[in-house]
Backbone bond lengths (Angstrom), bond angles and torsions (degrees), N, CA, C in turn:
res aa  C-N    CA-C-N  psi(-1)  N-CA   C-N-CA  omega(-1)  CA-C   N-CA-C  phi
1 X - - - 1.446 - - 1.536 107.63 -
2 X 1.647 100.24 109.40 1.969 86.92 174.36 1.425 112.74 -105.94
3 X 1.368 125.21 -178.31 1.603 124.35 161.02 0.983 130.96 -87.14
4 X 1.268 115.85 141.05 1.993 108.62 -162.81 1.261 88.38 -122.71
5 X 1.045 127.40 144.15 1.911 133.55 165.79 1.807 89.40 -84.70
6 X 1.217 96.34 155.65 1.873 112.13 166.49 1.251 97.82 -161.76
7 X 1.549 103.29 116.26 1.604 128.38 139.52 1.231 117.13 -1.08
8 X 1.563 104.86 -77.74 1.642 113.78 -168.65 1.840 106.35 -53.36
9 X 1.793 90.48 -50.39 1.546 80.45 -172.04 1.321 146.32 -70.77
10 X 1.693 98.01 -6.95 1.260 130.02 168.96 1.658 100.97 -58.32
11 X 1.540 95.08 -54.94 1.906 90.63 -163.29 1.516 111.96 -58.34
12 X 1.438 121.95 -41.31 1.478 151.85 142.72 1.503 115.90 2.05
13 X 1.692 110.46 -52.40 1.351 110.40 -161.61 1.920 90.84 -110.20
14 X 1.134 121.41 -16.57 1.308 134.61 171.26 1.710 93.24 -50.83
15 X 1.327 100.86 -93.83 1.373 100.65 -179.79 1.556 130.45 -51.63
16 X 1.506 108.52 -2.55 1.580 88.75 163.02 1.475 94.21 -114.21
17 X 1.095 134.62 61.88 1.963 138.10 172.68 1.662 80.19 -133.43
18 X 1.097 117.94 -47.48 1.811 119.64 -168.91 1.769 93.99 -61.56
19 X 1.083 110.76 -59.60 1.420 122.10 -177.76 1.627 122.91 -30.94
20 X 1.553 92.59 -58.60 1.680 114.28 174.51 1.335 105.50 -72.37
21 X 1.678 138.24 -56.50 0.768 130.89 -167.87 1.848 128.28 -56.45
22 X 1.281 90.54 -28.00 1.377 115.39 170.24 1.676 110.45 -69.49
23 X 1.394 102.44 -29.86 1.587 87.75 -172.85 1.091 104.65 -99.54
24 X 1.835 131.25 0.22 1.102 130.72 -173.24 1.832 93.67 -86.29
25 X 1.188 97.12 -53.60 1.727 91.46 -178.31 1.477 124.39 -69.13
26 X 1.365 128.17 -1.67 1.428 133.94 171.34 1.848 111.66 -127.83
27 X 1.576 121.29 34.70 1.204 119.68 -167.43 1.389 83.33 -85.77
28 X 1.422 149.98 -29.82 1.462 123.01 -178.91 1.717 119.04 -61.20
29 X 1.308 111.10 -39.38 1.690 104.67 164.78 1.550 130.89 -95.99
30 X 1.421 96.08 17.85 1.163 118.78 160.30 1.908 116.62 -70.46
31 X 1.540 75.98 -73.82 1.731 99.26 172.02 1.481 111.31 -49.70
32 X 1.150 129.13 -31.07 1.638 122.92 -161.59 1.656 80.79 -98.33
33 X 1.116 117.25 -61.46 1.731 83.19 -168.57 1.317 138.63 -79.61
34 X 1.621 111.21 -15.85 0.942 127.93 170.89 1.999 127.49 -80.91
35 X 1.341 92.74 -38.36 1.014 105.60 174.29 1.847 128.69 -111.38
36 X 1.290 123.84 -125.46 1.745 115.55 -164.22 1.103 73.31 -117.52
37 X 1.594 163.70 -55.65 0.859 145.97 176.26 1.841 103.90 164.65
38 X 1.812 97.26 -133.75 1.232 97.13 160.13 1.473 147.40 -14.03
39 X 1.588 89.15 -56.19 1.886 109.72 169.43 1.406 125.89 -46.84
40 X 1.297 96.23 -39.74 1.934 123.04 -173.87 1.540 102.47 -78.93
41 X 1.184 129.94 -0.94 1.783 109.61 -170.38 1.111 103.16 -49.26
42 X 1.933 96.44 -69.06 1.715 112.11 -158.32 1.793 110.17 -60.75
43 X 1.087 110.27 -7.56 1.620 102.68 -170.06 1.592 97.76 -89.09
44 X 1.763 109.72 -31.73 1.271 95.07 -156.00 1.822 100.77 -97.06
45 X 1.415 115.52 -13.28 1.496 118.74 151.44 1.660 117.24 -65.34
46 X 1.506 113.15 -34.29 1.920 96.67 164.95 1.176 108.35 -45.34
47 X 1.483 115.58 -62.63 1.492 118.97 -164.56 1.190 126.34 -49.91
48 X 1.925 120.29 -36.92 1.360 89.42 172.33 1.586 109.98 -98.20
49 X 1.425 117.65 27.39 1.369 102.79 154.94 1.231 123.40 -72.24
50 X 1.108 99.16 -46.49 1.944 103.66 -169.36 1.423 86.71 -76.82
51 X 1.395 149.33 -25.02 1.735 124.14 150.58 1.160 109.82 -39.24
52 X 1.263 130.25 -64.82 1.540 130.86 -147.77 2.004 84.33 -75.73
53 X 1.038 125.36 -45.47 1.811 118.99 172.64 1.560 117.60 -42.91
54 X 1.334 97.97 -53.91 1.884 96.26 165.43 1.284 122.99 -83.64
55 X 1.204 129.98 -8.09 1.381 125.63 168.88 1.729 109.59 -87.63
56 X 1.201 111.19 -8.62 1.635 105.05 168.36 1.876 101.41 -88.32
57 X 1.425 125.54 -35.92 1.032 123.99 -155.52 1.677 101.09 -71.57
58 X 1.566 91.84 -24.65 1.386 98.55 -168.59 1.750 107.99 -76.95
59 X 1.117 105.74 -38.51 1.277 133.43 -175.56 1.594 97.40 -52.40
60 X 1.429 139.00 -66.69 0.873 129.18 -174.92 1.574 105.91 -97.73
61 X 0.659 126.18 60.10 2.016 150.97 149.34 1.983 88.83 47.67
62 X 1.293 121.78 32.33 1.688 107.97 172.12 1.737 104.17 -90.30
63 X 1.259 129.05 4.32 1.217 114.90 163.94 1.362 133.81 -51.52
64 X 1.448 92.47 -58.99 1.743 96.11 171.44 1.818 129.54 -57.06
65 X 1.408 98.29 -15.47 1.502 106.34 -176.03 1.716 84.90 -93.17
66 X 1.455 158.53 -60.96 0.923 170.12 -168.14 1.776 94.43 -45.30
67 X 1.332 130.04 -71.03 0.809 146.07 165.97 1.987 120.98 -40.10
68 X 0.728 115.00 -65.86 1.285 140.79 171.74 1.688 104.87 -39.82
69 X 1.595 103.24 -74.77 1.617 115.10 145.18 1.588 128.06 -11.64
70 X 1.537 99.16 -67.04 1.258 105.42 -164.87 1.793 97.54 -76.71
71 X 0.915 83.46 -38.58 1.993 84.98 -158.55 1.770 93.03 -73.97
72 X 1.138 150.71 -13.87 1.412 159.40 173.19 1.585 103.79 -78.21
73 X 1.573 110.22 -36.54 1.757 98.03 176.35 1.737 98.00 -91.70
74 X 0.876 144.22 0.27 1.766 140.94 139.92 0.755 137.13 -99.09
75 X 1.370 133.41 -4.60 1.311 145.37 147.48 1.506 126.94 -106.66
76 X 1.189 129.07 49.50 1.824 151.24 -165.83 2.136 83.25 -21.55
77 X 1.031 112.43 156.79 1.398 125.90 164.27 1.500 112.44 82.75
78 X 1.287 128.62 -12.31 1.605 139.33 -168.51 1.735 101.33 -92.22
């Protein structure tokens, strides 16, 4: 199994780091309108961390090896 860089997937994990990052810096009017309010900051700032976490993973194309991995120790032959 080697590593392949891809373009696309680069652009892919770009836009979901933009995604998270955005929700990390606006999770207070995130939370108030979307959510109960106050209560919701920290949940709705986790979230776009672990966005901005998969949009790097994605970014540098280790999903499919991550994936591949996982689904090969439950599925023997993949």
């Amino acid at each position: 199994m080697t590593y392949e860089f891809s373009i696309g997937w680069f652009a892919i994990g770009i836009i979901i780091m933009i995604a998270g990052a955005l929700m990390v810096r606006f999770h207070p009017w995130l939370a108030e309108n979307f959510g109960v309010g106050v209560g919701d900051y920290d949940k709705y700032k986790l979230a776009g961390l672990i966005a901005v976490g998969i949009g790097f993973v994605v970014m540098v194309n280790l999903h499919t090896t991550l994936l591949r991995a996982l689904l090969g120790a439950v599925f023997p032959g993949i």
